[in-house]
N, C-alpha and C positions, 0 to 999 in steps of 0.2 A: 662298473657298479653291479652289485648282484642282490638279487630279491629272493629273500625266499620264503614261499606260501606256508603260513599255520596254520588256516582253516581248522583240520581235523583236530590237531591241538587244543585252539580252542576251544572248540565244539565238544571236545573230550572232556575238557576242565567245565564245563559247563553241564554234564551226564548228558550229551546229544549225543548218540554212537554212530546215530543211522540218517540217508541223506534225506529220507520220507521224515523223520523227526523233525532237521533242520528246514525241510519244503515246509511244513505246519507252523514251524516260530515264525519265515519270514510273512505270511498268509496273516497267520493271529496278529502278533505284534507291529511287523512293517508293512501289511498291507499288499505284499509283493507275491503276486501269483508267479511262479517258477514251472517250467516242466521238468519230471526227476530228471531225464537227461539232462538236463543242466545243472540242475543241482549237485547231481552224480558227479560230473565234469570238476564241477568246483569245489568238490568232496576230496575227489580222487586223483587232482594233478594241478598244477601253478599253471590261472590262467595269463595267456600272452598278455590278455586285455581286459581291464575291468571298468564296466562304468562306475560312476562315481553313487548312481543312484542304490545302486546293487552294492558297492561299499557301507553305503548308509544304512541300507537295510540288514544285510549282514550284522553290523554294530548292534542297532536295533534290536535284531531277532537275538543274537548273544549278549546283548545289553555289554557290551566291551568295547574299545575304542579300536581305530586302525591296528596302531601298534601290537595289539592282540593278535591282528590278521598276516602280520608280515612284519620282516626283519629286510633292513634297508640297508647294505655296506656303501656307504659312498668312497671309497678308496678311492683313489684315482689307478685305472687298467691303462698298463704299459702297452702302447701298441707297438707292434715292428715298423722302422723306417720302411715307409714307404721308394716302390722301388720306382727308377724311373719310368715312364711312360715308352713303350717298343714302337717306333717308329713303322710306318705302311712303307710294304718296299714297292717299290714304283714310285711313288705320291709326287715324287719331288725328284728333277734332275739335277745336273751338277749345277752347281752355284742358286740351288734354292728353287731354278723357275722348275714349271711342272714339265714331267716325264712328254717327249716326242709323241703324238699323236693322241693329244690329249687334252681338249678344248679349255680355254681358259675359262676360270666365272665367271659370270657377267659381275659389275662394280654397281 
């Protein structure tokens, strides 16, 4: 699955250029005090993590829905077979019991 952030997009299509502009919509309209460093942050690069509340205000402050804020692919990502699990050398002697000098666990 891949995400990827429109923020600035938005905020473009809305004449917001700057992240002091978008700090003042979410303050006026959502109520949402921000430090520019954060704003900056989510100005200038797709966060890992969003709360939902900071989603809303966002919407909010650009009066726009999610969908505005981001692009969702749900393809399904091929992963590579999984390779088997490498085995501990010692762990285990011949026919399975544990390696000579090598207290058994308690049961």
């Amino acid at each position: 699955m891949q995400i990827r952030w429109k923020l600035r997009i938005a905020a473009a299509q809305r004449e917001v250029w700057t992240g002091s502009q978008l700090r003042r919509l979410l303050a006026e309209r959502a109520g949402l005090e921000m430090s520019s460093a954060s704003v900056s942050a989510l100005f200038t690069r797709q966060p890992s993590q969003l709360k939902l509340s900071t989603l809303a205000a966002l919407c909010t402050a650009l009066q726009c829905t999610p969908d505005d804020l981001f692009d969702l692919d749900t393809a399904p990502v091929e992963r590579p077979a999984a390779a088997p699990a490498p085995v501990r050398a010692g762990a285990a002697g011949p026919g399975g019991r544990p390696a000579r000098g090598r207290p058994m666990p308690p049961l």
